[in-house]
C-alpha positions as CSV (number, residue, x, y, z in Angstrom):
1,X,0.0,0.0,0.0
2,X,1.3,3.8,-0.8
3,X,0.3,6.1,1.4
4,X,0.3,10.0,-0.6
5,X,-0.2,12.6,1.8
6,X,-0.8,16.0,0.4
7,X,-0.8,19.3,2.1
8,X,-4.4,20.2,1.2
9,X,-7.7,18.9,-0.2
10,X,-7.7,20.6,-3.7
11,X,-4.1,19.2,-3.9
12,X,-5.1,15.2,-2.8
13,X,-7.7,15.8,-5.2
14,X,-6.1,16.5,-8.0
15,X,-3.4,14.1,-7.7
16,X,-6.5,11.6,-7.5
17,X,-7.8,12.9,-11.2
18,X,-4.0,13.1,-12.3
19,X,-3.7,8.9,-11.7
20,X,-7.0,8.3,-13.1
21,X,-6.7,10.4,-16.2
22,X,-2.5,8.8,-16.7
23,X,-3.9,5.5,-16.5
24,X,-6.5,5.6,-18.9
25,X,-4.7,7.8,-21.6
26,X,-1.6,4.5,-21.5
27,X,-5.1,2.0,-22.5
28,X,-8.0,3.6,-23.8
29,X,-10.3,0.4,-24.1
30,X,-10.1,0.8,-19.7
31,X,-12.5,0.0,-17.3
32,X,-13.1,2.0,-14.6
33,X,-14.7,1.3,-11.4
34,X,-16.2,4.3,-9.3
35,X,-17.8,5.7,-6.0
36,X,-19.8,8.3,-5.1
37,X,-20.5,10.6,-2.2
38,X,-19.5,14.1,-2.1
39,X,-15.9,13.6,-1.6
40,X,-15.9,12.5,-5.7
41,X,-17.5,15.7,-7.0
42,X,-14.5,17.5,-6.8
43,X,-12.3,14.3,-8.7
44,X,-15.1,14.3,-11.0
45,X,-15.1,17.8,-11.7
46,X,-11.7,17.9,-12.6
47,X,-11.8,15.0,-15.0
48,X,-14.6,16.9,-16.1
49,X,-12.6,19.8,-17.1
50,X,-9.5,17.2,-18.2
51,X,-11.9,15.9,-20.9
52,X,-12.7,18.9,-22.2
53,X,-8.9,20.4,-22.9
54,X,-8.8,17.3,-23.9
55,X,-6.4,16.0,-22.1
56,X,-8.6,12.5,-21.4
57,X,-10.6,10.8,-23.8
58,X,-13.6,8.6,-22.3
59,X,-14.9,7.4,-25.4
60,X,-13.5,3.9,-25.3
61,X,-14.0,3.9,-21.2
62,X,-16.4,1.1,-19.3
63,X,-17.2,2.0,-15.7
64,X,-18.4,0.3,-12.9
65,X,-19.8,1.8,-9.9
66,X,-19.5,0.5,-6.9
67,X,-23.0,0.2,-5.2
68,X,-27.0,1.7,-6.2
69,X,-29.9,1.8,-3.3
70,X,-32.1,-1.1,-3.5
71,X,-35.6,0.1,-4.8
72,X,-34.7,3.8,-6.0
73,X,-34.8,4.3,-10.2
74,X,-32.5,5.4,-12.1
75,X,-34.0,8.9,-12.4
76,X,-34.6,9.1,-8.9
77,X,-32.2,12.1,-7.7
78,X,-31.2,10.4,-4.9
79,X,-30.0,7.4,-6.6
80,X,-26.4,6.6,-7.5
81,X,-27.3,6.7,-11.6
82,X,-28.4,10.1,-11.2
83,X,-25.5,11.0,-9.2
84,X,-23.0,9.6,-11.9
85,X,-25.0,11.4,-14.7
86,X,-25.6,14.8,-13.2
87,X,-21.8,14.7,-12.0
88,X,-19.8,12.8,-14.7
89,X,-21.1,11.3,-17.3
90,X,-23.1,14.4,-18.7
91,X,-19.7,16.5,-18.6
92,X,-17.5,14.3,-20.2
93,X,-17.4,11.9,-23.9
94,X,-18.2,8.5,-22.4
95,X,-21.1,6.3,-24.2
96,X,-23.7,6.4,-21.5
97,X,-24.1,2.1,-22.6
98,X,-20.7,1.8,-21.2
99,X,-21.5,2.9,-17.5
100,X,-22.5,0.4,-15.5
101,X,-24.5,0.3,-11.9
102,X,-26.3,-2.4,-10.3
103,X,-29.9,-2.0,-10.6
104,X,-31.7,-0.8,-7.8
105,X,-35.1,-2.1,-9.2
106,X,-34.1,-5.5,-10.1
107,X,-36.8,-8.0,-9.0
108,X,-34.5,-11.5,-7.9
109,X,-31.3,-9.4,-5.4
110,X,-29.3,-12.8,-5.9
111,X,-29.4,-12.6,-10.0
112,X,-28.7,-9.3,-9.9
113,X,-25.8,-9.7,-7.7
114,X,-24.5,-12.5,-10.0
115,X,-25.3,-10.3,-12.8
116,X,-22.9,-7.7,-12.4
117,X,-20.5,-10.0,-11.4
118,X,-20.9,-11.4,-14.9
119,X,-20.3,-8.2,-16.4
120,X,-17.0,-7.1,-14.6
121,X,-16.0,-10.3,-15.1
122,X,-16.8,-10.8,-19.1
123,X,-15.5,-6.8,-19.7
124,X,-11.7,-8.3,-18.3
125,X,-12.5,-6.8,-14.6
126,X,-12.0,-3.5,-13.4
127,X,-8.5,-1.9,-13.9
128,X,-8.2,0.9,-11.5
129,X,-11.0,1.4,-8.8
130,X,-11.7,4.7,-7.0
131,X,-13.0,4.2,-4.0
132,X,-13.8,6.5,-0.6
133,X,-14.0,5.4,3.0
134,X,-17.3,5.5,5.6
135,X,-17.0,7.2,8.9
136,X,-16.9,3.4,9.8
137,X,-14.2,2.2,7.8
138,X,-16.7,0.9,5.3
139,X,-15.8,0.7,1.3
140,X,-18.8,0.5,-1.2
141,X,-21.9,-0.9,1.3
142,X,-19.6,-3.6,3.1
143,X,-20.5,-2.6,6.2
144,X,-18.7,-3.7,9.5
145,X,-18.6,-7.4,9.7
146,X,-19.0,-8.1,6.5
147,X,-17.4,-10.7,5.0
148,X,-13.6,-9.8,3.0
149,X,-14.1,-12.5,0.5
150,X,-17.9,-11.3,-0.3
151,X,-19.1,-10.6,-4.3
152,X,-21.8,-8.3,-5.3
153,X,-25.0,-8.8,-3.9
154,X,-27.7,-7.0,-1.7
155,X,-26.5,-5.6,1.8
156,X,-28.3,-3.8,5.0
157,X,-27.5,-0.5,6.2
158,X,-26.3,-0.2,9.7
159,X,-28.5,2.8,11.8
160,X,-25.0,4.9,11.4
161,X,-25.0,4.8,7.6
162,X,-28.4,5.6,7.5
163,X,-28.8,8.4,9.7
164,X,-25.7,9.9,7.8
165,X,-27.0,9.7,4.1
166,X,-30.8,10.4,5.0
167,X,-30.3,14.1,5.3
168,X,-30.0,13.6,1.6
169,X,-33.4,12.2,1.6
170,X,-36.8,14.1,1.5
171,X,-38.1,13.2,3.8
172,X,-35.3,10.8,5.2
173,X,-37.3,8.0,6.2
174,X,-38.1,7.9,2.6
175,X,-34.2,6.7,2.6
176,X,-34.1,2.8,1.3
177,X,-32.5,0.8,4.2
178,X,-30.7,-1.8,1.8
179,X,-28.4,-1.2,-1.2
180,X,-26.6,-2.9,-4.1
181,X,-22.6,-3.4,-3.5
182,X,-19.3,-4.9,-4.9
183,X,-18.2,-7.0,-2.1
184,X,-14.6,-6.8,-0.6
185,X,-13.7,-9.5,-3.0
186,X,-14.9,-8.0,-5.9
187,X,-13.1,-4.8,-5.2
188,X,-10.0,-6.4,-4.3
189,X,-10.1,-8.3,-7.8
190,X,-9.3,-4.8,-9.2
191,X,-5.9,-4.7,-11.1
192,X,-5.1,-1.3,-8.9
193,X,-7.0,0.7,-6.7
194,X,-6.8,4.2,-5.7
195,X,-8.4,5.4,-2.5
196,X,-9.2,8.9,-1.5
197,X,-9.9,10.5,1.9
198,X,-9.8,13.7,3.2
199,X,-10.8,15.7,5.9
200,X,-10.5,15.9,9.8
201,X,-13.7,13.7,10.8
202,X,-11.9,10.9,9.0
203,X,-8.6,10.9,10.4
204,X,-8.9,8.3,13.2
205,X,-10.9,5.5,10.8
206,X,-7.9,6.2,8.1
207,X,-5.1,5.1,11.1
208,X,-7.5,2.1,11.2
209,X,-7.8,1.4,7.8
210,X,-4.1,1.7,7.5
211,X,-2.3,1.1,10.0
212,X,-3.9,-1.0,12.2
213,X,-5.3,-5.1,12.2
214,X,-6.6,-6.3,8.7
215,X,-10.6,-6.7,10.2
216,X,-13.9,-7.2,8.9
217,X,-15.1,-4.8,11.4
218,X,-13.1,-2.3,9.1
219,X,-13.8,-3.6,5.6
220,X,-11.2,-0.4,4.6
221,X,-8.4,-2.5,6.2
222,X,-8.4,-5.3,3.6
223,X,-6.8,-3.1,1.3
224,X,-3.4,-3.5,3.1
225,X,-3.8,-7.0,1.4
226,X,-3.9,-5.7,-2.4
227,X,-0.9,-5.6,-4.0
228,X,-1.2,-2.2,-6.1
229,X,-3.1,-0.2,-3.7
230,X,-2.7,3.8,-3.6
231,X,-4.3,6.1,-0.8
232,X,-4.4,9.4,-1.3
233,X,-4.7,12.0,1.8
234,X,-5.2,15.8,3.0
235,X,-2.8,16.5,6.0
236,X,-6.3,16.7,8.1
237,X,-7.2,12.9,7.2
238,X,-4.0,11.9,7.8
239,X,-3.4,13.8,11.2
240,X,-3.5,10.7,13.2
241,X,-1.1,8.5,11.0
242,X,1.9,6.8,13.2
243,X,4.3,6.8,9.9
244,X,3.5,9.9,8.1
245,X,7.2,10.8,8.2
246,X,8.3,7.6,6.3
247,X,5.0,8.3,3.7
248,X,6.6,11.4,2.9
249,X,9.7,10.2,2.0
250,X,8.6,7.3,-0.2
251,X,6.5,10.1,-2.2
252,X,9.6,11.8,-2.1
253,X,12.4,9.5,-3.3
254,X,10.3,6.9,-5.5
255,X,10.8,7.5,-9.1
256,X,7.5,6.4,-9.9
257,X,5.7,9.6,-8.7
258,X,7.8,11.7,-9.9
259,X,5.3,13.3,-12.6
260,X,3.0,13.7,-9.6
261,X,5.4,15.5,-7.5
């Protein structure tokens, strides 16, 4: 795991649409996983803005996002579909057939789990995969105690989760209690992933996710077991990090990130 910390959000954002936009100009035919939540309007924004100098080209692109509320349609504006459109895939050149979500109104959970399965699987999986972090340590919907070898499938909000994302919701009871997700295992099938986290209020779950025991309880942690795995912080989510000064000199001295330096 590499652990970039940069001095401020705008910059840890950036250097997240820098990696993204690098990776898919070396293979155009690239599939891209993605996350939502309102950390990724700002990446978005600014591949948003790469695409049109041109600098990116999503024509050839297939994404994947990671998770869709269970009985919300697509043009529901608090579903994860309209989220994607209104904040990426209306801004850039992607076909709109190559951007795939579970579907949220999908009558059998268990096909529809197997069914996007079938597609990662049958596009050549996912080669880089953005991801976030919950206030719990949760990635996608895997929610504490879930399992870290788990595939797609159907999952149950903890009270936490859903207390946090209802204020999105009008009113929020109207909030759907279950959701759509990659499991662990799916998203650790990714060729690399690229995690971003910033701000204060996540600072102690990072040093979890980290830095501490690989645990279901934290289904962040099971990225320390992926072999190409980059997280990406402000100075305020990184404020409780143990090795921050070592992190800093690997960003430093390693050749590899020198164009991102």
């Amino acid at each position: 795991m590499e652990v970039i910390i940069r001095p401020t959000t705008k910059e840890a954002v950036r250097l997240t649409a820098r990696l993204i936009s690098a990776a898919i100009c070396k293979k155009p035919f690239f599939k891209l996983g993605l996350a939502t939540g309102a950390t990724m309007e700002a990446v978005y924004a600014e591949l948003a803005a790469m695409n049109k100098a041109k600098e990116v080209d999503f024509s050839r692109v297939i994404t994947f996002n990671l998770d869709e509320y269970i009985g919300l349609p697509p043009e529901d504006q608090n579903s994860y579909r309209y989220y994607m459109n209104r904040h990426l895939f209306s801004r850039i050149n992607i076909d709109r057939a190559n951007t795939n979500l579970p579907n949220g109104m999908a009558a059998d959970e268990l096909a529809e789990g197997a069914r996007y399965e079938k597609a990662i699987r049958d596009a050549g999986g996912i080669d880089l995969q953005l991801l976030g972090i919950g206030n719990d340590g949760h990635i996608g919907v895997n929610e504490p105690i879930s399992s870290l070898g788990s595939r797609t499938r159907s999952k149950a909000l903890t009270p936490a989760t859903y207390v946090q994302n209802s204020v999105y919701f009008n009113p929020p009871e109207s909030m759907p209690k279950r959701a759509f997700t990659m499991g662990v295992g799916t998203i650790l099938d990714a060729a690399r992933i690229v995690m971003l986290i910033t701000g204060k209020k996540k600072a102690a779950i990072t040093a979890k996710a980290i830095e501490g025991p690989v645990t279901s309880m934290v289904t962040g942690s099971a990225l320390q077991l992926h072999p190409n795995t980059v997280v990406i912080l402000d100075e305020a989510a990184a404020s409780e990090l143990t090795q921050k000064e070592y992190y800093n000199w690997v960003f430093a001295n390693e050749p590899e990130w020198e164009p991102y330096r």
